[in-house]
C-alpha positions, 0 to 999 in steps of 0.5 A, a space after each residue: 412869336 412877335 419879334 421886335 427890330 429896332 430898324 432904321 426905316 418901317 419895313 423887312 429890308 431896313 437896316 438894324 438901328 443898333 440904338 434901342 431907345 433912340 431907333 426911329 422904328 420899331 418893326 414888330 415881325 410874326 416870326 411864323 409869316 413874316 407879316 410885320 407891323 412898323 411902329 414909330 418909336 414916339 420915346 426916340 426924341 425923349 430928352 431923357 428915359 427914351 429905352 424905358 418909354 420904348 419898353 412900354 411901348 413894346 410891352 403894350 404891343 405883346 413883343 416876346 423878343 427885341 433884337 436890337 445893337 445895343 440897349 442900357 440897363 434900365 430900359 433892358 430891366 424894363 423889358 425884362 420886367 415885361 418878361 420880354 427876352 433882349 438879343 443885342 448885337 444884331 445887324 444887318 437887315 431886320 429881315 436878316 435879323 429874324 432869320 438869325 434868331 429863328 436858327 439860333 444864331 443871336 446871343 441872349 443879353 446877360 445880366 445889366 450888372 455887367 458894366 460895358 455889356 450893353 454898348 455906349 450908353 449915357 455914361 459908359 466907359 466913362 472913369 472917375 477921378 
């Protein structure tokens, strides 16, 4: 299985970025030999569509989960769409991260019409008036 990380550097021991479209690294990890493959996340300084970009980007590179802090709701209809499965929440080290996934420790995201599912997003929280 391919899993990707959103990380804040390119190896097994950088930190979980916990910001989808936004993390500066992708570290794509074969959860059976724990080679990996760390791709810059080129959508990161879009102004704006980022987490969609970065889903296709991921899409082209055959990743069946992303485990990530928090992602918005179209980039994880993107990713679904894709047919790739979303776990948020995730930290630690990306090494760590794996680990968890494989034991079953990391909770799959739920639908995105759950407001204030999927953390800070542009517009969370936010109320009108």
């Amino acid at each position: 299985m391919r899993i990707c990380v959103s990380a804040v550097a390119d190896s097994l021991d950088a930190q979980v970025d916990p910001r989808f479209g936004r993390c500066p690294y992708f570290v794509l990890v074969d959860s059976e030999t724990m080679k990996f493959e760390a791709v810059p996340n080129t959508a990161s300084s879009q102004m704006s569509g980022a987490g969609i970009q970065a889903a296709q980007t991921l899409a082209s590179k055959s990743v069946n989960v992303v485990l990530t802090g928090n992602v918005g709701p179209n980039a994880f209809q993107a990713l679904s769409a894709a047919g790739i499965k979303v776990l948020i929440g995730v930290f630690g080290t990306v090494r760590e991260a794996v680990e968890r996934y494989e034991r079953g420790e990391l909770k799959e995201a739920g639908s995105p019409t759950v407001r204030g599912h999927f953390g800070m997003g542009r517009g969370q929280g936010r109320h009108s008036r």
